[in-house]
Backbone as a chain_set.jsonl record, in Angstrom:
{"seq": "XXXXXXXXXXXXXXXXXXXXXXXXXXXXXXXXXXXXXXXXXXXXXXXXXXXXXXXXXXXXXXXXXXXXXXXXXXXXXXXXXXXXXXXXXXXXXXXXXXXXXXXXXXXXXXXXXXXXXXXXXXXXXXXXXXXXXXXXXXXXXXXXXXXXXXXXXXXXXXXXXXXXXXXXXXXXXXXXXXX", "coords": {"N": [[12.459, 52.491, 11.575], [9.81, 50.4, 12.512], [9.083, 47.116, 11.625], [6.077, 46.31, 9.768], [3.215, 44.381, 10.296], [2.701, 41.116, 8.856], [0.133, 40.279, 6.823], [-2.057, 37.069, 6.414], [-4.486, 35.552, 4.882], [-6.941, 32.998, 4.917], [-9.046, 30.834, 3.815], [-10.743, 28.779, 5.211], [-12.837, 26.137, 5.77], [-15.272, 24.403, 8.127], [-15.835, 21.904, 9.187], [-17.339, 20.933, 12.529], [-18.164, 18.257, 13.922], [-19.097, 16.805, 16.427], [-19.342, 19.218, 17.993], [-21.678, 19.876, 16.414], [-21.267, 22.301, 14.29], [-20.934, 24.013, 11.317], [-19.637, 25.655, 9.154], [-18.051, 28.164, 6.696], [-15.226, 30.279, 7.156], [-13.882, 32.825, 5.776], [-10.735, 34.089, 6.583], [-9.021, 37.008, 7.665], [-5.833, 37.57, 9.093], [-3.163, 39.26, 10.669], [-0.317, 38.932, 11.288], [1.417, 39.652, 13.856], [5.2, 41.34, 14.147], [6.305, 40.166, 16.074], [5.191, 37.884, 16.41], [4.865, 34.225, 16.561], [5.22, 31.815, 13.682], [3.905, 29.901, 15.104], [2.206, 29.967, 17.182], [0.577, 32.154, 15.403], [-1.139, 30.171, 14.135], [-1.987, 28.456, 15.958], [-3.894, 30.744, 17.288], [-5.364, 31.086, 14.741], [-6.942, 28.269, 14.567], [-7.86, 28.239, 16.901], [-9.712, 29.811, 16.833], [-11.311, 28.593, 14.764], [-12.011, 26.369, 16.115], [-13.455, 27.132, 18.712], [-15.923, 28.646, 17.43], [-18.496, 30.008, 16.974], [-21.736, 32.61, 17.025], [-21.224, 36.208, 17.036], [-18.161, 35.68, 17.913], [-14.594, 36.815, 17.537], [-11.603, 38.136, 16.324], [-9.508, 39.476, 18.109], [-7.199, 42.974, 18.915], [-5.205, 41.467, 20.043], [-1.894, 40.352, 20.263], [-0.69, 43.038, 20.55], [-2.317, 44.304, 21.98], [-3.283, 44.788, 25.681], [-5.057, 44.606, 27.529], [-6.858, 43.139, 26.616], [-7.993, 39.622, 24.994], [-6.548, 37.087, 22.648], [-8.773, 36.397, 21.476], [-12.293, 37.322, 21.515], [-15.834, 36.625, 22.704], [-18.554, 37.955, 22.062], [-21.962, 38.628, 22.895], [-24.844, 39.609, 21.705], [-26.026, 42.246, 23.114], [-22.935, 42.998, 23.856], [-22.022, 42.01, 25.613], [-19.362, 40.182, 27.33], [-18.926, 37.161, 26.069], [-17.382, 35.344, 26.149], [-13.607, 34.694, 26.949], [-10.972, 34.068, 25.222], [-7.727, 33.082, 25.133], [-4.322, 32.689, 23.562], [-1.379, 30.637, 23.39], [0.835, 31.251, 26.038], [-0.705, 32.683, 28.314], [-0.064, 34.839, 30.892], [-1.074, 34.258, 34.937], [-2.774, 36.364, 35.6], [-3.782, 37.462, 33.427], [-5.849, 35.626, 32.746], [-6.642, 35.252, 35.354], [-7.978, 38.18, 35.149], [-9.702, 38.072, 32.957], [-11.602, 35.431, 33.604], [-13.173, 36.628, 35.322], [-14.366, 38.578, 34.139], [-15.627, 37.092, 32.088], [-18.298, 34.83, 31.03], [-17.433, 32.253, 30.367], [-14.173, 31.009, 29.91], [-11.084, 30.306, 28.139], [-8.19, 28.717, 27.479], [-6.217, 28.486, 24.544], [-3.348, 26.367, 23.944], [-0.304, 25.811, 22.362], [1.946, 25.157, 23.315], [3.588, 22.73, 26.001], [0.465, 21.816, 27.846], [0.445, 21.201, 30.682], [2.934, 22.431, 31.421], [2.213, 25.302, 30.817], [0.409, 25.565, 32.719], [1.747, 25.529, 35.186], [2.906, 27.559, 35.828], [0.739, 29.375, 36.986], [0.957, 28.314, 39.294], [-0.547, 28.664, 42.573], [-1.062, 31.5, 42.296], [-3.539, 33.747, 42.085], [-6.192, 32.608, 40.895], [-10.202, 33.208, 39.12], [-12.317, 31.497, 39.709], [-11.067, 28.862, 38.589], [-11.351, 26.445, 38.405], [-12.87, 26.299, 36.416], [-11.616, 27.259, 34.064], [-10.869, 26.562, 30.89], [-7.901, 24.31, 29.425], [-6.418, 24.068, 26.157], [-5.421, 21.811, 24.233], [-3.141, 20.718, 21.386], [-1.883, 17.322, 19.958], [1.822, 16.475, 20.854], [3.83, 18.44, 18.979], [2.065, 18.225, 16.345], [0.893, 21.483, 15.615], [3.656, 22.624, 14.914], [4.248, 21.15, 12.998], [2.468, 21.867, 11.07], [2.859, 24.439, 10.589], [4.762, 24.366, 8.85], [3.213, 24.544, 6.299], [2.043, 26.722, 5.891], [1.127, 29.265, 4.096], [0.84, 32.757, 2.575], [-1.735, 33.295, 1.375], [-4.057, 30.872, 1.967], [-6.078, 27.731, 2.364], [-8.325, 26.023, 3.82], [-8.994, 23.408, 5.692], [-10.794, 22.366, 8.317], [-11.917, 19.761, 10.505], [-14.172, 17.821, 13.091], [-14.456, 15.26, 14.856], [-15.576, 13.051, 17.336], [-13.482, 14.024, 19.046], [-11.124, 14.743, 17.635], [-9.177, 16.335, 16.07], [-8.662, 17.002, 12.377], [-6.904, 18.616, 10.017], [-6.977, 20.032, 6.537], [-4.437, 21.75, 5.326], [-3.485, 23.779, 3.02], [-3.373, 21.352, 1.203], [-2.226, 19.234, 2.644], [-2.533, 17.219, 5.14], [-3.073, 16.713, 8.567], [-3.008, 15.402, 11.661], [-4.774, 15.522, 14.609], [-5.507, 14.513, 18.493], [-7.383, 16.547, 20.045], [-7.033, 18.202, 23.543], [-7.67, 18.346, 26.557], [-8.041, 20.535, 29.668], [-8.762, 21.483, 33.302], [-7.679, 24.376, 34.33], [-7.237, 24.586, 37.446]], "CA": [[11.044, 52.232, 11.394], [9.377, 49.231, 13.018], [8.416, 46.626, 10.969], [4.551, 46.086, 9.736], [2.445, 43.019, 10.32], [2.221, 40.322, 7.481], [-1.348, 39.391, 6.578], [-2.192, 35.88, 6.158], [-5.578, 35.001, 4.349], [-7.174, 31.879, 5.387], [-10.603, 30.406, 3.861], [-11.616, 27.867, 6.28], [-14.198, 24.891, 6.052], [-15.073, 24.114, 9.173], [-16.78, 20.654, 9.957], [-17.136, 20.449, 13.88], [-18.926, 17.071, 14.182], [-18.999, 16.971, 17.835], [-20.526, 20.245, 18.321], [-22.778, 20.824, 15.36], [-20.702, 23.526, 13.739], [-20.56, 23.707, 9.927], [-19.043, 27.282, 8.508], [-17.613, 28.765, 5.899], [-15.029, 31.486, 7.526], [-13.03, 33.908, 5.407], [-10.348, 35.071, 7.61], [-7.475, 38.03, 7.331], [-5.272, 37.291, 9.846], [-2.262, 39.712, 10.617], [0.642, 38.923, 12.225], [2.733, 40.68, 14.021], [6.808, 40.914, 13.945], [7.077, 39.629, 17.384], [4.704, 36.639, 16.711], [5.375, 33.334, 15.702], [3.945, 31.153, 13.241], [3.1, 28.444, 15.469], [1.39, 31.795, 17.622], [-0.469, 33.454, 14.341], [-1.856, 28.895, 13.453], [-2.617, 27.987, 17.103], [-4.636, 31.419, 16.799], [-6.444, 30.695, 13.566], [-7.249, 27.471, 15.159], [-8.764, 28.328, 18.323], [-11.123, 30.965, 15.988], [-12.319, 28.078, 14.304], [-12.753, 25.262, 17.404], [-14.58, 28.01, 19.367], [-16.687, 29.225, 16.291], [-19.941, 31.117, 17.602], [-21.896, 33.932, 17.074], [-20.132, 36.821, 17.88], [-16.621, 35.477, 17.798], [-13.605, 38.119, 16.636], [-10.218, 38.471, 16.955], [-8.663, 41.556, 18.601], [-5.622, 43.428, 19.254], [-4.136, 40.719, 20.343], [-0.554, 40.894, 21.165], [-0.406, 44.3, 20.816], [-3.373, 44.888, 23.624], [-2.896, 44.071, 27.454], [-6.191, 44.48, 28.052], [-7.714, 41.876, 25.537], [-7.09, 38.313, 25.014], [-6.301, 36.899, 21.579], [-10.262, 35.987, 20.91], [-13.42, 37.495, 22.384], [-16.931, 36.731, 22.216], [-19.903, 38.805, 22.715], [-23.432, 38.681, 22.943], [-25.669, 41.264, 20.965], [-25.644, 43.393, 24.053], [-21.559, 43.429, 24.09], [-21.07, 41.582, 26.871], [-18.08, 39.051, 26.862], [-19.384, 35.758, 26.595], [-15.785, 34.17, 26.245], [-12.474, 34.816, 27.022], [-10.049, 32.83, 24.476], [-6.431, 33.414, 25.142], [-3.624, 31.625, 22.999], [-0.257, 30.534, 23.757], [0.817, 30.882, 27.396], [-0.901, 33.507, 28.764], [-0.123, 34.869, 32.402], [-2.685, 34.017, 35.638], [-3.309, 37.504, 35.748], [-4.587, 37.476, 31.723], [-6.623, 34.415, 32.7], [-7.806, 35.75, 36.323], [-8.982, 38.912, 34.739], [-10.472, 37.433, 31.787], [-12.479, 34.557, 34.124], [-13.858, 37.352, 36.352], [-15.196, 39.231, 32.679], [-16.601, 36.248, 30.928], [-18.672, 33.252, 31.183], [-16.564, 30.848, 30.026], [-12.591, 31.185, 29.565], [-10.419, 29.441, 26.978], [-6.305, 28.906, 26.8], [-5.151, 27.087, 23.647], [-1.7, 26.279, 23.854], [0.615, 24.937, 21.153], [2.961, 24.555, 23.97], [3.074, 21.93, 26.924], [-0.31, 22.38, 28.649], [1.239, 21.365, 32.407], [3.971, 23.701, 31.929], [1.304, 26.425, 31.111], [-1.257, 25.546, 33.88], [2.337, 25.418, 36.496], [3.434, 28.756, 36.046], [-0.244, 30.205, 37.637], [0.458, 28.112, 40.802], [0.104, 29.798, 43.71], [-1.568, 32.719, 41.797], [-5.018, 34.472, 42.139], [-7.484, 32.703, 39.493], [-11.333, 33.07, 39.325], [-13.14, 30.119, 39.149], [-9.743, 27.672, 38.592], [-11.742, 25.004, 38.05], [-13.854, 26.186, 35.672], [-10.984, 27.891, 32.896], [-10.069, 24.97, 29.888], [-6.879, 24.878, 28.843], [-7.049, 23.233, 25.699], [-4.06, 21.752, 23.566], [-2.923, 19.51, 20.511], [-0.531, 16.28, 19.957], [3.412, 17.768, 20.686], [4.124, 18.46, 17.129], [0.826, 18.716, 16.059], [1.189, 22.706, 15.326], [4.849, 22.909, 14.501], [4.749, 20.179, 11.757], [1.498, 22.352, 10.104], [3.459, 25.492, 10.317], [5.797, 24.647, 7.476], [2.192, 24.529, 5.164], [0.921, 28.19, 5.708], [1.521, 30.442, 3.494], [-0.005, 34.197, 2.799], [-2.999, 32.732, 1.033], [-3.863, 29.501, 2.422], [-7.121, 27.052, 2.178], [-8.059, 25.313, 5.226], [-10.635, 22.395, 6.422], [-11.067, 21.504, 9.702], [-12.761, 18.47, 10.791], [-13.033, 17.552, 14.531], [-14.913, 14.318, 15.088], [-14.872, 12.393, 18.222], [-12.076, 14.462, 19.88], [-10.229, 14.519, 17.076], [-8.798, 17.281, 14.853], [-8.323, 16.618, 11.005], [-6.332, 19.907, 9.474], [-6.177, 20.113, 5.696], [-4.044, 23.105, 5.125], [-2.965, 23.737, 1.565], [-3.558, 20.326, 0.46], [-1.262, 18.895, 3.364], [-3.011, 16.321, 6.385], [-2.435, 16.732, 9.902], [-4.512, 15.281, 12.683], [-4.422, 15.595, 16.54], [-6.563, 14.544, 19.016], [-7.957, 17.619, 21.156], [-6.454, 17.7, 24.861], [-8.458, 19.338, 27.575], [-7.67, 20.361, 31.187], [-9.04, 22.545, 34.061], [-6.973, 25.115, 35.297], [-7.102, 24.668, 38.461]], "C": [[10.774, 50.757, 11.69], [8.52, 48.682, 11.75], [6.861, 46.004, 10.838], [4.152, 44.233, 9.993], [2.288, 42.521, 8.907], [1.075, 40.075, 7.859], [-1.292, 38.302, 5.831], [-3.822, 35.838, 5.811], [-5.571, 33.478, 4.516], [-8.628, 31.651, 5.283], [-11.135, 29.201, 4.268], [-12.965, 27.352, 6.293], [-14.039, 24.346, 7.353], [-16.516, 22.945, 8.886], [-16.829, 19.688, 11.302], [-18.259, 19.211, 13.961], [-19.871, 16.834, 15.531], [-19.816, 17.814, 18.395], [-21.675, 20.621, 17.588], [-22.451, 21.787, 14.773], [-20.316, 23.492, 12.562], [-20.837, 25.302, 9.229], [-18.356, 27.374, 7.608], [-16.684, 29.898, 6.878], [-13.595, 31.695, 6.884], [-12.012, 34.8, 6.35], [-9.079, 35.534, 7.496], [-6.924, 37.988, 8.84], [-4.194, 38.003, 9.735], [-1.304, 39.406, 11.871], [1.904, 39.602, 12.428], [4.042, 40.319, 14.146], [7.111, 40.07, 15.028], [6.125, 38.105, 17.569], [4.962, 35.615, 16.313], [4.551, 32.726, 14.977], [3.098, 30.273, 13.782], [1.879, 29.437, 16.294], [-0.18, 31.511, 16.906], [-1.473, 31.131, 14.741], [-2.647, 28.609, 14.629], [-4.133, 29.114, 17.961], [-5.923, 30.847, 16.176], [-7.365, 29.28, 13.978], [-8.381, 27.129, 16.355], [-9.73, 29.241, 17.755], [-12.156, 29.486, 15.758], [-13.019, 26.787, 15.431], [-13.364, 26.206, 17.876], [-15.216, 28.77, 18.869], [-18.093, 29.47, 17.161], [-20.502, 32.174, 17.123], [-21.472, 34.691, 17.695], [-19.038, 36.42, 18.627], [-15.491, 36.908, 17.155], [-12.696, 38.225, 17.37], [-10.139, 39.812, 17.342], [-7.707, 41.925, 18.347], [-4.505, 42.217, 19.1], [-3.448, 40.465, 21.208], [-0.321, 41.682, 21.453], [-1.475, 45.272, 22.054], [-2.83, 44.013, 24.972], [-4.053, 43.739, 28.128], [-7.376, 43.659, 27.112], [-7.014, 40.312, 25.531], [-7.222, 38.412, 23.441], [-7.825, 37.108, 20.669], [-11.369, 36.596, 21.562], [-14.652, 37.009, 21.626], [-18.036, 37.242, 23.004], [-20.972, 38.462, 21.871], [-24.15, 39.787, 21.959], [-25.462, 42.385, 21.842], [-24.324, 43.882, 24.002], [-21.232, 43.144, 25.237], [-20.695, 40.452, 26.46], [-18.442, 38.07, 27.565], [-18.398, 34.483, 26.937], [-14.618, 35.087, 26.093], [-11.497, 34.006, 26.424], [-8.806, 33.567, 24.335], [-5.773, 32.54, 24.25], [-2.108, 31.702, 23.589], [0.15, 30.199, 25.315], [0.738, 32.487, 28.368], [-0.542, 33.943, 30.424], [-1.246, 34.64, 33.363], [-2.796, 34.882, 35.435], [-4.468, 37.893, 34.752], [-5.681, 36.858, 32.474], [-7.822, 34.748, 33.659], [-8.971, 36.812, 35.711], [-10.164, 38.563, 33.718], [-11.906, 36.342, 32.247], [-12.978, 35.741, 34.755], [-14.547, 38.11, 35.3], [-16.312, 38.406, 32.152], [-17.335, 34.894, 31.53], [-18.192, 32.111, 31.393], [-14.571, 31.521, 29.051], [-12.036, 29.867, 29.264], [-9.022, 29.567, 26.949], [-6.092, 27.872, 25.801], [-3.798, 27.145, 23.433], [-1.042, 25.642, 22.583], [2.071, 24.39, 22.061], [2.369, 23.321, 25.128], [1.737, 22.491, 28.156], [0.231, 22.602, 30.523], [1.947, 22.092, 32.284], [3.163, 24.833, 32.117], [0.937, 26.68, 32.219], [0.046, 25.972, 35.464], [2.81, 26.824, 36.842], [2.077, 29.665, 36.538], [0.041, 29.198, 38.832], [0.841, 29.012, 41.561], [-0.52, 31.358, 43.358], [-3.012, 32.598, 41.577], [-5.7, 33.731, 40.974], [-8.531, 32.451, 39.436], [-11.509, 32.224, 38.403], [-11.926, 29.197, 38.319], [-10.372, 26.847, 37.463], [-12.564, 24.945, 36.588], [-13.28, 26.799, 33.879], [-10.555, 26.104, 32.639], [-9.023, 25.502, 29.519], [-6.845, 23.293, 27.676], [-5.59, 22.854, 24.648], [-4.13, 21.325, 22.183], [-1.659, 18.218, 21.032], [1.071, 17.538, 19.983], [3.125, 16.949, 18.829], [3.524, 18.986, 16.252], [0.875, 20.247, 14.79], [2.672, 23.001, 14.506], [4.538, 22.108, 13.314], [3.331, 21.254, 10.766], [2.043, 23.036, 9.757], [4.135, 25.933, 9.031], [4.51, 24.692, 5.685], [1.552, 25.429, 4.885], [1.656, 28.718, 4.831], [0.922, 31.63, 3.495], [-1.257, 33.579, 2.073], [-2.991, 31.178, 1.338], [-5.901, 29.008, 2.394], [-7.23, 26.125, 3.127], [-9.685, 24.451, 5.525], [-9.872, 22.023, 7.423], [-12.305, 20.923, 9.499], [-12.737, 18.207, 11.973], [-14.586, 16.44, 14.419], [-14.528, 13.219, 16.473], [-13.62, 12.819, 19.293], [-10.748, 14.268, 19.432], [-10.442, 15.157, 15.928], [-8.532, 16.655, 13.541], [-8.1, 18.098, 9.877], [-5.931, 19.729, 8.129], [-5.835, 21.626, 5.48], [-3.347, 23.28, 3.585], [-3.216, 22.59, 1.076], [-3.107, 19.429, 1.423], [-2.551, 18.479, 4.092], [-2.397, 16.288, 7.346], [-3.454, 16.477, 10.549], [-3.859, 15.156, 13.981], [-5.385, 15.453, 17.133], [-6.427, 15.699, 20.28], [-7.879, 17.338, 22.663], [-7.233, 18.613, 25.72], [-8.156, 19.163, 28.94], [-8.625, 21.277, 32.342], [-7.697, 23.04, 34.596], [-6.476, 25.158, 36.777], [-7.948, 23.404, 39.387]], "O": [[11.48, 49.912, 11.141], [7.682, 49.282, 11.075], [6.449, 45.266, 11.733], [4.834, 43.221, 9.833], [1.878, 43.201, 7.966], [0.808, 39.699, 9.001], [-0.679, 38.284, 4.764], [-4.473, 36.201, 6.791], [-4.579, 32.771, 4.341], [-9.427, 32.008, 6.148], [-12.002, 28.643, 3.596], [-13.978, 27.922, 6.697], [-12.972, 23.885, 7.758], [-17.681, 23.132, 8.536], [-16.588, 18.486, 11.414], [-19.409, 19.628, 14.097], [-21.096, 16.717, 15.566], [-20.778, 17.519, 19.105], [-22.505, 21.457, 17.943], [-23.429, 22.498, 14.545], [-19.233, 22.922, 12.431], [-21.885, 25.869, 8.921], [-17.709, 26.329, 7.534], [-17.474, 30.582, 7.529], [-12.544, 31.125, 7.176], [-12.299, 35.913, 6.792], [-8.112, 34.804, 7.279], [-7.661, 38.401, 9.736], [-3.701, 37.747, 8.636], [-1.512, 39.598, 13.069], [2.875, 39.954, 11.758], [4.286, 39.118, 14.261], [8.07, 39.3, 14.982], [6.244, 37.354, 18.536], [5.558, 35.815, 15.254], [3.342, 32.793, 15.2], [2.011, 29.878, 13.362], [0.729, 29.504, 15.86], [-1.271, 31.076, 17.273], [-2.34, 31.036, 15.609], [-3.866, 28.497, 14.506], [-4.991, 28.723, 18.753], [-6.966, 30.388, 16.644], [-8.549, 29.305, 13.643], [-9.244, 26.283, 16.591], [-10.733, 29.376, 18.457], [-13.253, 29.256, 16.267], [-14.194, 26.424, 15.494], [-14.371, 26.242, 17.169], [-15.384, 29.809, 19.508], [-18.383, 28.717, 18.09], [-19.659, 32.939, 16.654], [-21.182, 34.43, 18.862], [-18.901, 36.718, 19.813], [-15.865, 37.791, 16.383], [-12.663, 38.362, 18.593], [-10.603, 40.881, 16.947], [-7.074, 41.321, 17.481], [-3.486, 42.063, 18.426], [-3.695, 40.317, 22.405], [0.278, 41.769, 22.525], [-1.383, 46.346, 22.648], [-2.201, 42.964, 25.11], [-4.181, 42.904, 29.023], [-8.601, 43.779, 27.137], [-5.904, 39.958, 25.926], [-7.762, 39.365, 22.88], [-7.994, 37.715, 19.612], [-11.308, 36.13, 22.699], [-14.725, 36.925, 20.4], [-18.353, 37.047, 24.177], [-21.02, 38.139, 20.684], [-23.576, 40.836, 21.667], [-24.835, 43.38, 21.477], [-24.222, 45.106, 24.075], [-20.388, 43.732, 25.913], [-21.229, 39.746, 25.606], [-18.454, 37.841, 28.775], [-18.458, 33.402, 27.523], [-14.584, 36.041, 25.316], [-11.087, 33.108, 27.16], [-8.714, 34.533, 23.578], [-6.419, 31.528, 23.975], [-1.702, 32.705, 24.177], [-0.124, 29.108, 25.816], [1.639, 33.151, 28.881], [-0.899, 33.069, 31.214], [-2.382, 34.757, 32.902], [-3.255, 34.705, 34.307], [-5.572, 38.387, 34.978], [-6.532, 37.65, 32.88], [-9.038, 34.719, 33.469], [-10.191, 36.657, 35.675], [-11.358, 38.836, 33.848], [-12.955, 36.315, 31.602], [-14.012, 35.594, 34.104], [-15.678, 38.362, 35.714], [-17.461, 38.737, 31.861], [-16.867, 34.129, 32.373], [-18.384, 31.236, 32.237], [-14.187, 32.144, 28.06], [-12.27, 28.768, 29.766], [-8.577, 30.561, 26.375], [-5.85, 26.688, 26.037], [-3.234, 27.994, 22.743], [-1.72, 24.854, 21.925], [2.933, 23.586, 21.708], [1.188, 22.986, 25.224], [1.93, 23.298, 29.065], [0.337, 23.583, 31.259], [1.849, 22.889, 33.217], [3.17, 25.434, 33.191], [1.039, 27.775, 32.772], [-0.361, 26.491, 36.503], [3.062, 27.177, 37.994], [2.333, 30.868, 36.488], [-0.926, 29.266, 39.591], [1.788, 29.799, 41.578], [-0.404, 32.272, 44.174], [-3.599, 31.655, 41.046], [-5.747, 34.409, 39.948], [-8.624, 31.244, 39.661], [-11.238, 32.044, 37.216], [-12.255, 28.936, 37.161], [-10.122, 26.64, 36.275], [-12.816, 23.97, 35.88], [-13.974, 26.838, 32.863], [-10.228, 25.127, 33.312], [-8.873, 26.699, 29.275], [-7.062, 22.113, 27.951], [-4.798, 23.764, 24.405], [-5.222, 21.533, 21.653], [-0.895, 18.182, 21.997], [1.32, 18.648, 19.512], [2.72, 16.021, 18.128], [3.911, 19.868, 15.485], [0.887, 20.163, 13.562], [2.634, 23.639, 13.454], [4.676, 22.858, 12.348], [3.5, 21.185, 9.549], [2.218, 22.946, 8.542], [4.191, 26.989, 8.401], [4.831, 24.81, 4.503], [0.677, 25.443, 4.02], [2.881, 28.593, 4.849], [0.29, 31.791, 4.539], [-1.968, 33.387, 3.059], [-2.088, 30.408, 1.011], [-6.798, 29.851, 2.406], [-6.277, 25.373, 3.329], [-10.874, 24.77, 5.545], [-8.74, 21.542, 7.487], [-13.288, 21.207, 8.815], [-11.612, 18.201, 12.471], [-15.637, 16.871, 13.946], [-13.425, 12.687, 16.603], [-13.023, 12.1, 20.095], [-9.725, 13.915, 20.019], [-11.282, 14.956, 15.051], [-8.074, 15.521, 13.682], [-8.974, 18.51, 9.115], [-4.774, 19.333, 7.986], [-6.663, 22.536, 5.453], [-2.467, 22.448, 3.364], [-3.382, 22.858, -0.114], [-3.667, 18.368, 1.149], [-3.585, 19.109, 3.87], [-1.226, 15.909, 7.328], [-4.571, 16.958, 10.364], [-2.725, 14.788, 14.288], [-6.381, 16.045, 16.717], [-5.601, 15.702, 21.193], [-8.522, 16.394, 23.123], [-7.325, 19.78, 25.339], [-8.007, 18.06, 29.465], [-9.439, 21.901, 31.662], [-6.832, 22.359, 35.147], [-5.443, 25.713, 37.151], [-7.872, 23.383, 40.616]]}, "num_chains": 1, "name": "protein.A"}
């Protein structure tokens, strides 16, 4: 018998400075066996930097045909494409040719990400972010989640401020084009 997904609870203050974004979000987060923590955080993360109406996680990992994050419109059309980790071009192409605006947040090296689509099919290149933290950044939070966890973000200036359990971590926000 294959093992179940842990759920992670995560009540999140969000104070985006930058954009105007000030939320409250309650969020059950399950992760699956094959994900990691830096994965499930760099996740939870990219929920709350790309906070919107009609935001919501999906499937996931366990879909092929979803990215980590979508967002739709009232109608149900996909206003964003938000992948995490290091998605393939293919994810990315299909996903830019769906949505408005497409999103990769990495927890890994963004150039390594962005090198493994050269040479490969991707709509509108120029116009997908791939969006990062400081190396470390993610890994050094990791060891502060637990299954119930309490979380402020702060992003001011282009610059993250993560309390997670009580714990301080800050990174300034890295941005690239794709292509």
């Amino acid at each position: 018998m294959a093992a179940g997904a842990t759920i992670h609870t995560f009540q999140v203050s969000l104070a985006d400075v930058d954009r105007g974004v000030y939320e409250e979000l309650p969020l059950r987060v399950a992760q699956h066996p094959s994900e990691t923590a830096a994965y499930m955080l760099t996740r939870v993360l990219a929920y709350a930097l790309e906070y919107e109406e009609g935001i919501d996680f999906t499937a996931g990992i366990s879909s092929v045909d979803e990215p980590a994050i979508l967002v739709k419109d009232l109608t149900g059309r996909i206003t964003a494409w938000i992948e995490v980790g290091a998605p393939n071009a293919a994810r990315v192409h299909f996903g830019s040719k769906l949505a408005d605006r497409t999103v990769v947040w990495t927890h890994r090296d963004p150039a390594k990400v962005v090198a493994t689509w050269a040479g490969k099919p991707l709509h509108r290149a120029e116009d997908i972010r791939v969006r990062s933290f400081d190396p470390g950044f993610i890994e050094s939070a990791v060891a502060a989640v637990e299954r119930r966890n309490t979380v402020t973000v702060s992003v001011t200036e282009g610059q993250v401020y993560l309390d997670l359990n009580g714990q301080l971590f800050t990174s300034e926000l890295h941005e690239r084009a794709a292509g």
